[in-house]
VEXZAKE-331153 format. One record per residue (C-alpha): residue number from 1; residue in three letters; x, y, z. Coordinates in nm, 3 decimals. Example, Ala and Ser with C-alpha at 12.3 -4.5 7.8 and 13.67 -1.06 7.14 Angstrom:
// residues 2
<node><n>1</n><res>ala</res><u>1.230</u><v>-0.450</v><w>0.780</w></node>
<node><n>2</n><res>ser</res><u>1.367</u><v>-0.106</v><w>0.714</w></node>
***
This chain:
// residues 229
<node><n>1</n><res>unk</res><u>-1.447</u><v>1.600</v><w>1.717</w></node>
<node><n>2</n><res>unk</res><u>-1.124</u><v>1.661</v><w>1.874</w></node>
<node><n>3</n><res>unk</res><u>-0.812</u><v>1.582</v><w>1.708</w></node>
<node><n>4</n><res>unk</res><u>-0.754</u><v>1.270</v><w>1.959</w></node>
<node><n>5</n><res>unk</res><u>-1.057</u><v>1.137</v><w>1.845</w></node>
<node><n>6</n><res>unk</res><u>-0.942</u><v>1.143</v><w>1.516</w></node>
<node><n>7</n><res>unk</res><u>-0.647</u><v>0.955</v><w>1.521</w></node>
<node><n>8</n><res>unk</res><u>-0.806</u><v>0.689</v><w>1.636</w></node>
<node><n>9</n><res>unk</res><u>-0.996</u><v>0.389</v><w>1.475</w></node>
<node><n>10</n><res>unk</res><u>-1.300</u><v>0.229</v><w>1.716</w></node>
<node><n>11</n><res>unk</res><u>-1.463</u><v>-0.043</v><w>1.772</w></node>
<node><n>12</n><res>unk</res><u>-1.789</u><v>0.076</v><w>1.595</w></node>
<node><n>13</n><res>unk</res><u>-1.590</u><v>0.071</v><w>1.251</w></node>
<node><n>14</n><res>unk</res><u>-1.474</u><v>-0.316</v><w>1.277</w></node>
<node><n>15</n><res>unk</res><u>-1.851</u><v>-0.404</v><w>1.441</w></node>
<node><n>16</n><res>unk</res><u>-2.008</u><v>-0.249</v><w>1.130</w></node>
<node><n>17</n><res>unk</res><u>-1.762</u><v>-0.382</v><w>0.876</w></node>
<node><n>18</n><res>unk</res><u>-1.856</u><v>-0.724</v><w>1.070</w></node>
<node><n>19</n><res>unk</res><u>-2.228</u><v>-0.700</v><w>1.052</w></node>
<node><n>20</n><res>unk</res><u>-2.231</u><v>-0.587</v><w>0.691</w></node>
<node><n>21</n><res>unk</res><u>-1.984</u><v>-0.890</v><w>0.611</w></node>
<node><n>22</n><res>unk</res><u>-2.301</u><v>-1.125</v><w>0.721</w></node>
<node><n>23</n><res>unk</res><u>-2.579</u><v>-0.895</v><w>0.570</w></node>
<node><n>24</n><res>unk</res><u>-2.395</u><v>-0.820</v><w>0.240</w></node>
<node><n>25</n><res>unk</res><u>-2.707</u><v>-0.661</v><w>0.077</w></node>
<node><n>26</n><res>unk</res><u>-2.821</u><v>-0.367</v><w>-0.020</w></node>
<node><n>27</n><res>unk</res><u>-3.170</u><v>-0.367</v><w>0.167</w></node>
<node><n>28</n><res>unk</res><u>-2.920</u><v>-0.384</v><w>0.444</w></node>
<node><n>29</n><res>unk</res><u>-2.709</u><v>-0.124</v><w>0.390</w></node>
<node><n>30</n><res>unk</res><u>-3.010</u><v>0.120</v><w>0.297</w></node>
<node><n>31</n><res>unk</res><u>-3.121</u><v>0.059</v><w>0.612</w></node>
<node><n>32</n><res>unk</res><u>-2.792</u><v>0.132</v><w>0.808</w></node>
<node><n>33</n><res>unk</res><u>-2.679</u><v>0.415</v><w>0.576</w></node>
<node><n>34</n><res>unk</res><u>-2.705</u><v>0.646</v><w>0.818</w></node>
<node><n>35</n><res>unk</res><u>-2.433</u><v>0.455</v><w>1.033</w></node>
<node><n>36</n><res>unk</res><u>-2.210</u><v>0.409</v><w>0.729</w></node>
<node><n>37</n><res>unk</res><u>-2.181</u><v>0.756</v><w>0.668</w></node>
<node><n>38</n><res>unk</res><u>-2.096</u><v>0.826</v><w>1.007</w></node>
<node><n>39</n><res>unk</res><u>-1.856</u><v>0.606</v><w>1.068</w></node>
<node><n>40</n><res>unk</res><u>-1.664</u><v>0.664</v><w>0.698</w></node>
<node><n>41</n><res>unk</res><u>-1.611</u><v>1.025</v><w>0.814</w></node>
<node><n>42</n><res>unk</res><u>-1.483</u><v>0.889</v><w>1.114</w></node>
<node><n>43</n><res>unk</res><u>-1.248</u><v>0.702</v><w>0.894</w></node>
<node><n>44</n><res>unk</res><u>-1.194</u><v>0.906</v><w>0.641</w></node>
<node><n>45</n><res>unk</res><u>-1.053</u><v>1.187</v><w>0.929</w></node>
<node><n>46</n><res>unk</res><u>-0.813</u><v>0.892</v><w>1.066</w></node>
<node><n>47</n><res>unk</res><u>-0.655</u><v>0.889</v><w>0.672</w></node>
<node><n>48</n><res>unk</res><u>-0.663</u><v>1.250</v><w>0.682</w></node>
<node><n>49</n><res>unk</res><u>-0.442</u><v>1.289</v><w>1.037</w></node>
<node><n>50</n><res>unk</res><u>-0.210</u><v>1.010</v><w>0.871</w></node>
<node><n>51</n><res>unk</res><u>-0.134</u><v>1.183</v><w>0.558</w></node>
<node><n>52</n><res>unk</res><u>-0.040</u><v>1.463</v><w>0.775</w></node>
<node><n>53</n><res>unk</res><u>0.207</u><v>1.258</v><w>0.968</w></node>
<node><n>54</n><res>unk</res><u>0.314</u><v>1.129</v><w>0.629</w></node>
<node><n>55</n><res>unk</res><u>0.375</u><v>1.558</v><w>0.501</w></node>
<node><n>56</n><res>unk</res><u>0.662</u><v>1.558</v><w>0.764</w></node>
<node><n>57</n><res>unk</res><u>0.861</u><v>1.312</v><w>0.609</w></node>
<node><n>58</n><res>unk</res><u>0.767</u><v>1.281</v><w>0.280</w></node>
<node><n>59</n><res>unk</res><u>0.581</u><v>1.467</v><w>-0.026</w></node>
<node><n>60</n><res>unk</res><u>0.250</u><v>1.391</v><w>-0.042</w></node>
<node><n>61</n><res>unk</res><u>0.011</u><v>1.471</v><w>-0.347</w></node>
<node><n>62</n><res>unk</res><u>-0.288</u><v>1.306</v><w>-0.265</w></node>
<node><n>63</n><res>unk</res><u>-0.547</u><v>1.069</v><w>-0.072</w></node>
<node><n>64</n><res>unk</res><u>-0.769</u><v>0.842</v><w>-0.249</w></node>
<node><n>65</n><res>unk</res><u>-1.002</u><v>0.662</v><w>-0.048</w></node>
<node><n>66</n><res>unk</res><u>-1.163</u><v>0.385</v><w>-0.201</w></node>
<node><n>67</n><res>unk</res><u>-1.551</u><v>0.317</v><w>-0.207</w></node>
<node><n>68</n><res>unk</res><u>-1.737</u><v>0.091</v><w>-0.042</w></node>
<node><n>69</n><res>unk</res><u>-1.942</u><v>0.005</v><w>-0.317</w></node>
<node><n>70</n><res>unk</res><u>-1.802</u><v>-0.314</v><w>-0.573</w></node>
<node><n>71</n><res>unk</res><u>-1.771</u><v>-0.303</v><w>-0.916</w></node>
<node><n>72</n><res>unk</res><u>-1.927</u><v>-0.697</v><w>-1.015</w></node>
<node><n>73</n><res>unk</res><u>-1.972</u><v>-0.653</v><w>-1.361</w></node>
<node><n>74</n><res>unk</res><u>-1.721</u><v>-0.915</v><w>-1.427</w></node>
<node><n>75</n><res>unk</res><u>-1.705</u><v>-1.073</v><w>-1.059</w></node>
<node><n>76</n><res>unk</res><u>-1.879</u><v>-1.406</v><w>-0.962</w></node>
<node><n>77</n><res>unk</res><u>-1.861</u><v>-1.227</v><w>-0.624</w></node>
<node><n>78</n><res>unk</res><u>-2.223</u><v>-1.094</v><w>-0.672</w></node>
<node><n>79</n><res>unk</res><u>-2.203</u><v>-0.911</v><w>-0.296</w></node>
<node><n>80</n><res>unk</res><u>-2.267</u><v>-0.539</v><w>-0.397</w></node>
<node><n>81</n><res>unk</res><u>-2.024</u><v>-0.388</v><w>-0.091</w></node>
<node><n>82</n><res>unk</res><u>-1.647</u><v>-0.464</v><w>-0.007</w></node>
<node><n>83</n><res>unk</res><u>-1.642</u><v>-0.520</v><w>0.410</w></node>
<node><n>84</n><res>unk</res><u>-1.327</u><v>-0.320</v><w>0.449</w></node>
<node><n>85</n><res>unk</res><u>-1.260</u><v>0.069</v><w>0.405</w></node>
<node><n>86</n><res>unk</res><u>-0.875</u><v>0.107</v><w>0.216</w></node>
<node><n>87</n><res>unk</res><u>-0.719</u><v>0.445</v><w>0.059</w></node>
<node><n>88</n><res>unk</res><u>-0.351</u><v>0.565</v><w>-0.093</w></node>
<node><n>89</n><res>unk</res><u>-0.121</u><v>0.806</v><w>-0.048</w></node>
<node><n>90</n><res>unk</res><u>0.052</u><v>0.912</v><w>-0.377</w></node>
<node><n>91</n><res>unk</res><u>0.372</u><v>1.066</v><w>-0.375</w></node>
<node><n>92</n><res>unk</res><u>0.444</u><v>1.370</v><w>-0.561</w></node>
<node><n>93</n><res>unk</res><u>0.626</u><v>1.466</v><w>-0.885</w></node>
<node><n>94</n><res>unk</res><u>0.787</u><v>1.250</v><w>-1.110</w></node>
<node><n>95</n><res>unk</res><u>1.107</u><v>1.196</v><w>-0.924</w></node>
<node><n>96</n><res>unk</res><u>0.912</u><v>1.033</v><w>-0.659</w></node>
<node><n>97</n><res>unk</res><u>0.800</u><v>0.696</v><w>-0.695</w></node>
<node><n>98</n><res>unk</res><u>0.624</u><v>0.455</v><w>-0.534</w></node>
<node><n>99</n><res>unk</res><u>0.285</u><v>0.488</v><w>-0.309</w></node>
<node><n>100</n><res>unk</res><u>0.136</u><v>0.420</v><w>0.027</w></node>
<node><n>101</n><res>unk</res><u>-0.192</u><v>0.202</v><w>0.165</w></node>
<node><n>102</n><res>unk</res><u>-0.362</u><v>0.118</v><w>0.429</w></node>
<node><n>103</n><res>unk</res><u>-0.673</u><v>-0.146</v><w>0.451</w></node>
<node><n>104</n><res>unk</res><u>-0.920</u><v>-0.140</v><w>0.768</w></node>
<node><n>105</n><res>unk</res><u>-1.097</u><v>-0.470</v><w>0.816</w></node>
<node><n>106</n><res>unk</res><u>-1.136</u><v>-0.730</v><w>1.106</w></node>
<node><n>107</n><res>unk</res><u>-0.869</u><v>-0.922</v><w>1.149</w></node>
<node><n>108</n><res>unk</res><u>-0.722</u><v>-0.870</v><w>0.817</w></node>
<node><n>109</n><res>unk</res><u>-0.564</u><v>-0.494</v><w>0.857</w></node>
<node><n>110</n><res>unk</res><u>-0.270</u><v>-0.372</v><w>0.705</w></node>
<node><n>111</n><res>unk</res><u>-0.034</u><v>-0.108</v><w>0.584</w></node>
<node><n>112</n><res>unk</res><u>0.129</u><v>-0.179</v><w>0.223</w></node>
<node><n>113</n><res>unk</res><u>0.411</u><v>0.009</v><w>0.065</w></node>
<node><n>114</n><res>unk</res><u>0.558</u><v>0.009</v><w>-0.338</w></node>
<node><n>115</n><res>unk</res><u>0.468</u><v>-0.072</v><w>-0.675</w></node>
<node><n>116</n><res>unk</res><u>0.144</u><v>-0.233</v><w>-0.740</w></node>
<node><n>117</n><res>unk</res><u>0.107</u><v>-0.192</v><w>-1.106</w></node>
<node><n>118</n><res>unk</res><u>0.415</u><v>-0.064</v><w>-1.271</w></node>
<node><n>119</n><res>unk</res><u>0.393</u><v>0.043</v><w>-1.626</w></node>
<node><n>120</n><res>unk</res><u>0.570</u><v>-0.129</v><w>-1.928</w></node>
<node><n>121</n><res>unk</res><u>0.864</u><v>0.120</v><w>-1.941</w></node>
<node><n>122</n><res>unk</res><u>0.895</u><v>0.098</v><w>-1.558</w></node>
<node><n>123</n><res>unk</res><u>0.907</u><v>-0.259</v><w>-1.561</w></node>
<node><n>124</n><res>unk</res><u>1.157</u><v>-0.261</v><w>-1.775</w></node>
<node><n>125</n><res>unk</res><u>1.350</u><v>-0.041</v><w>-1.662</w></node>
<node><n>126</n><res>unk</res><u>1.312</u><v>-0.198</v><w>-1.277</w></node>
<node><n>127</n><res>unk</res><u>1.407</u><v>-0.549</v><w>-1.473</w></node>
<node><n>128</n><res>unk</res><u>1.725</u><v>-0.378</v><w>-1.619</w></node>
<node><n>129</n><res>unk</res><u>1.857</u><v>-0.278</v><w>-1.363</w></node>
<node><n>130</n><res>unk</res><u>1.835</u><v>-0.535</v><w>-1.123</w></node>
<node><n>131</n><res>unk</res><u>2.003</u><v>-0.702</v><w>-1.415</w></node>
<node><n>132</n><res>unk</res><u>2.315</u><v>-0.536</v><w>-1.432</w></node>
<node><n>133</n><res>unk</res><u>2.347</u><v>-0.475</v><w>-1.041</w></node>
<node><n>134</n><res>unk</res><u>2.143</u><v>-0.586</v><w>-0.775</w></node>
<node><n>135</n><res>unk</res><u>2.354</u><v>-0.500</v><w>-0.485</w></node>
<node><n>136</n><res>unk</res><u>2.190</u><v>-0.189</v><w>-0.392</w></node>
<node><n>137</n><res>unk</res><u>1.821</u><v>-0.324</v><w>-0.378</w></node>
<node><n>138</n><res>unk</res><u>1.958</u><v>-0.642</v><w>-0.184</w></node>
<node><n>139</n><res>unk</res><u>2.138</u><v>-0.437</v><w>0.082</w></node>
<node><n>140</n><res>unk</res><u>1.792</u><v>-0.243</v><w>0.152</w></node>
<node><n>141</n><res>unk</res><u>1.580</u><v>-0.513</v><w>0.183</w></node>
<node><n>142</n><res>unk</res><u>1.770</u><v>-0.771</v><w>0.344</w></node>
<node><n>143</n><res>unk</res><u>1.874</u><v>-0.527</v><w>0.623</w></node>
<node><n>144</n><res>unk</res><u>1.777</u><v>-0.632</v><w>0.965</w></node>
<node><n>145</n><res>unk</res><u>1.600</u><v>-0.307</v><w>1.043</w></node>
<node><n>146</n><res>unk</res><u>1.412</u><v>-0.316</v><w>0.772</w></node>
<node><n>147</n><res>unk</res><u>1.294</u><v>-0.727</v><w>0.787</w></node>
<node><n>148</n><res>unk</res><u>1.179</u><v>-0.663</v><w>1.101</w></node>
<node><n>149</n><res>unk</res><u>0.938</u><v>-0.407</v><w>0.973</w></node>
<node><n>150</n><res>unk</res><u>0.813</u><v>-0.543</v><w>0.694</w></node>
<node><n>151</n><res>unk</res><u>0.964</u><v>-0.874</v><w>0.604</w></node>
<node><n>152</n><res>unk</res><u>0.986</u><v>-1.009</v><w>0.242</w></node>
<node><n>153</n><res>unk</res><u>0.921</u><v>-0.849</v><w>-0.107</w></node>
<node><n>154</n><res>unk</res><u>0.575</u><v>-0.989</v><w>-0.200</w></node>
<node><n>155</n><res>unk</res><u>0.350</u><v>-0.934</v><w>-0.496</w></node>
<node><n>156</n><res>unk</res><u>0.298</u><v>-1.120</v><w>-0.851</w></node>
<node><n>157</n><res>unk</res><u>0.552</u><v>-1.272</v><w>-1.015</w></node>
<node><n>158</n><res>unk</res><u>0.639</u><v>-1.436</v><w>-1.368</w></node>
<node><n>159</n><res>unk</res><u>0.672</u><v>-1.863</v><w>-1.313</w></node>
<node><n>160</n><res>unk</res><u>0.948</u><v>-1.787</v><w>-1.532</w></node>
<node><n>161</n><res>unk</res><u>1.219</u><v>-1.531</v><w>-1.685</w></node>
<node><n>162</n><res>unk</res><u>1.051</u><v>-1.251</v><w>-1.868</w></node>
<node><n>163</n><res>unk</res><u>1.148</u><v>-1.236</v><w>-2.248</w></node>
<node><n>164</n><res>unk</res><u>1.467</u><v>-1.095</v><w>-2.306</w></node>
<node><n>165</n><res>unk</res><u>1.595</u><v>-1.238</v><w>-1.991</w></node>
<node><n>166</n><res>unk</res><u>1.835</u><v>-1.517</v><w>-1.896</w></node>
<node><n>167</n><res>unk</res><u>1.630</u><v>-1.760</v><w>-1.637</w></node>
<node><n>168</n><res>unk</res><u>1.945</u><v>-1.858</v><w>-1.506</w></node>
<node><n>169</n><res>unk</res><u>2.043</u><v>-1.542</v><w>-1.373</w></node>
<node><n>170</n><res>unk</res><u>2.144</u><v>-1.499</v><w>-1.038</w></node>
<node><n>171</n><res>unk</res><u>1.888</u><v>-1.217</v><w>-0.980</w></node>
<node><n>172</n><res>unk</res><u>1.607</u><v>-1.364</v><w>-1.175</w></node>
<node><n>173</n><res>unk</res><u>1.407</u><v>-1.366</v><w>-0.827</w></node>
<node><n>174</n><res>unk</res><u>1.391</u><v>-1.024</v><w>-0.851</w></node>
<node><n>175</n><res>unk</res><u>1.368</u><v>-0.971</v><w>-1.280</w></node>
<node><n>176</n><res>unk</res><u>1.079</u><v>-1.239</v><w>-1.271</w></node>
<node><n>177</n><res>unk</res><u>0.846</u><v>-0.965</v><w>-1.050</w></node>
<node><n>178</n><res>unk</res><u>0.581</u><v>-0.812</v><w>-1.161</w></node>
<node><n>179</n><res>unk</res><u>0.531</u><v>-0.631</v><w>-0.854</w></node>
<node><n>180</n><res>unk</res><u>0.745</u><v>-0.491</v><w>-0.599</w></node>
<node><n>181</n><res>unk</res><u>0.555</u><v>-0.494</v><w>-0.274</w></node>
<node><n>182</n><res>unk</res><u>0.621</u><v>-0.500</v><w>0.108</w></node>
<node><n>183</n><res>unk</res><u>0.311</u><v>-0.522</v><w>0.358</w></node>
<node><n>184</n><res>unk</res><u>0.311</u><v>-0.536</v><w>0.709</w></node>
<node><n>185</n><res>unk</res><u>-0.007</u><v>-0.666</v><w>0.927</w></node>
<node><n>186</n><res>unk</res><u>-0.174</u><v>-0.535</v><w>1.178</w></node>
<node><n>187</n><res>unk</res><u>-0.395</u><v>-0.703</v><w>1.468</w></node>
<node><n>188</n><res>unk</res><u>-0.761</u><v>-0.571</v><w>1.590</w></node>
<node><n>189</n><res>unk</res><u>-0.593</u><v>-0.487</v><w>1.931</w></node>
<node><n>190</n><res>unk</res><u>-0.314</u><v>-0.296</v><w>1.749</w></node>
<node><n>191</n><res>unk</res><u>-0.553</u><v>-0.074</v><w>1.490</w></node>
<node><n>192</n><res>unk</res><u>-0.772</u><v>-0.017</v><w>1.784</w></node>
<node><n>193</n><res>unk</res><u>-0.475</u><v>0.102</v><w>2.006</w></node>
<node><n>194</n><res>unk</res><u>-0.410</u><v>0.476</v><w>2.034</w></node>
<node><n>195</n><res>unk</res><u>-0.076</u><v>0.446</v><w>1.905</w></node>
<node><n>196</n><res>unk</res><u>-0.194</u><v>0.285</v><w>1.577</w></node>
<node><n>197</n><res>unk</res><u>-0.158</u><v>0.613</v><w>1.352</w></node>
<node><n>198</n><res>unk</res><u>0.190</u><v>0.647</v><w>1.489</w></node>
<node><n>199</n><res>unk</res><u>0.310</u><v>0.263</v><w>1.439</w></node>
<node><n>200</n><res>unk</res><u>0.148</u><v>0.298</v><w>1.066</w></node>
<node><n>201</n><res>unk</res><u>0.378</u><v>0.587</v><w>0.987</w></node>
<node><n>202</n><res>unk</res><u>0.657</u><v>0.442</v><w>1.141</w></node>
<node><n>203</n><res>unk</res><u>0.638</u><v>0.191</v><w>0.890</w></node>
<node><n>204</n><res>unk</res><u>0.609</u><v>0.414</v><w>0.636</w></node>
<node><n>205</n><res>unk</res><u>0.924</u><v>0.608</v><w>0.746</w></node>
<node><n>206</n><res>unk</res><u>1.101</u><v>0.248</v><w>0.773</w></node>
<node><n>207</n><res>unk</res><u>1.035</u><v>0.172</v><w>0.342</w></node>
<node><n>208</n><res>unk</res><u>1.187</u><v>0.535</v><w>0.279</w></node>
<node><n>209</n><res>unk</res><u>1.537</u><v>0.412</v><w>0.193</w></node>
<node><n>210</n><res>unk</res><u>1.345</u><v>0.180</v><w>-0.061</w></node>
<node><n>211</n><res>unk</res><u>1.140</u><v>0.446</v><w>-0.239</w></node>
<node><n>212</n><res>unk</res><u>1.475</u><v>0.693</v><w>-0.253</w></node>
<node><n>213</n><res>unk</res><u>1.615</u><v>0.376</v><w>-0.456</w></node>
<node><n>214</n><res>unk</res><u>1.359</u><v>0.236</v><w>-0.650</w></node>
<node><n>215</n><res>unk</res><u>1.283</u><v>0.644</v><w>-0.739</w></node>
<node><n>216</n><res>unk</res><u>1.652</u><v>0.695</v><w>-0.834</w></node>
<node><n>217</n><res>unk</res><u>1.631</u><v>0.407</v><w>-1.085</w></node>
<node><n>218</n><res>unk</res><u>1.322</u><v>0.505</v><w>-1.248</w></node>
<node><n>219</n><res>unk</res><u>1.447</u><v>0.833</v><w>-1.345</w></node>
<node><n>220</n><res>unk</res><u>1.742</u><v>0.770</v><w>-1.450</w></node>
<node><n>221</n><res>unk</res><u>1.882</u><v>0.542</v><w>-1.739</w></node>
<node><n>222</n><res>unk</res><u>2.142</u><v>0.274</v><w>-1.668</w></node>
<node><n>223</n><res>unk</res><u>2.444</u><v>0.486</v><w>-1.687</w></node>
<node><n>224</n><res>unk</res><u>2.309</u><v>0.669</v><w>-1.411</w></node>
<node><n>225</n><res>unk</res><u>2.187</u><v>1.048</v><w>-1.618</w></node>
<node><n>226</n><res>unk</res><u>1.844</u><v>1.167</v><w>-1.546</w></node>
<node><n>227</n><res>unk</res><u>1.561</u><v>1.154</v><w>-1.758</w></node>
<node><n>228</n><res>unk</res><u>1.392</u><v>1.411</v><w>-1.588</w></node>
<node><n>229</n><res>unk</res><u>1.347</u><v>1.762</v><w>-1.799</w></node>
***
């Protein structure tokens, strides 16, 4: 397989993900197995040649690709297979923060960039901050540059101020999240195109500024010294 081919996403990967979406079984899958596991090293390569693109801007530590296979233990979603492949890129070290993701699936692809699950401490510490100064985060996000990339912060948020915390103020938009997300969707035509792997990183270059923040603030304590050893 040449390195072309790998960089690129086909049509065979959304056609399967398509055909398992209406035969969401595992006689099914048994049967096509052999296609599956073709077509996820196909995928997994694409994640590969991205993380490299990601190594020349940023520090990598790892790739986690996610299985196919759903955990429904405690899901009235009985279907035994998800009908999209997905993986992370983790930054390294503890003075980097923040992580990297990309979901394949028909007409529901997308790159995602931030915090999905921040610890206690972290939350807290996010929360603090943007309650003494907001300024900084504000004048990242609400650049033009960056909108255009990946819009608005998304992910969970409190219906109200989180204890401690004065609902009334002016940043409470921000110290009500519980998550500190920015995703940016993609079209079949566009994960299919041969410049997909390049407009994915692009993106990911674009939320840099963000991660050098948010990365600053979580390792340091709200006079600004580092709580790194």
């Amino acid at each position: 397989m040449s390195r072309i081919q790998q960089q690129l996403i086909t049509k065979d990967v959304f056609q399967f993900l398509e055909n398992l979406k209406k035969n969401n079984s595992r006689e099914w899958f048994t049967e096509h197995k052999t296609e599956f596991k073709a077509l996820e090293t196909e995928v997994k390569s694409f994640y590969s040649a991205l993380m490299d693109k990601l190594k020349t801007h940023d520090d990598i530590e790892k790739l986690k690709m996610f299985r196919i296979y759903r955990d429904v233990r405690f899901s009235k979603d009985k279907t035994p297979y998800k009908t999209h492949f997905a993986g992370s890129f983790s930054r390294s070290g503890q003075r980097l923060r923040g992580g990297y993701y990309l979901r394949l699936k028909p007409n529901e692809s997308f790159v995602a960039a931030g915090f999905w699950e921040p610890n206690k401490e972290d939350l807290f510490r996010i929360r603090k901050e943007f309650e003494t100064d907001a300024s900084e985060i504000r004048a990242i996000i609400n650049k033009n540059s960056f909108k255009e990339v990946w819009g608005g912060m998304q992910g969970d948020e409190l219906k109200t101020a989180p204890s401690g915390f004065n609902k009334d103020h002016p940043n409470i938009d921000l110290i009500k999240r519980k998550q500190f997300i920015f995703v940016k969707n993609f079209s079949d035509k566009e994960v299919l195109s041969p410049d997909f792997i390049t407009n994915a990183d692009l993106a990911f270059q674009a939320i840099r500024p963000y991660f050098d923040l948010m990365s600053d603030i979580l390792t340091t304590n709200l006079n600004g010294e580092s709580l790194l050893d």
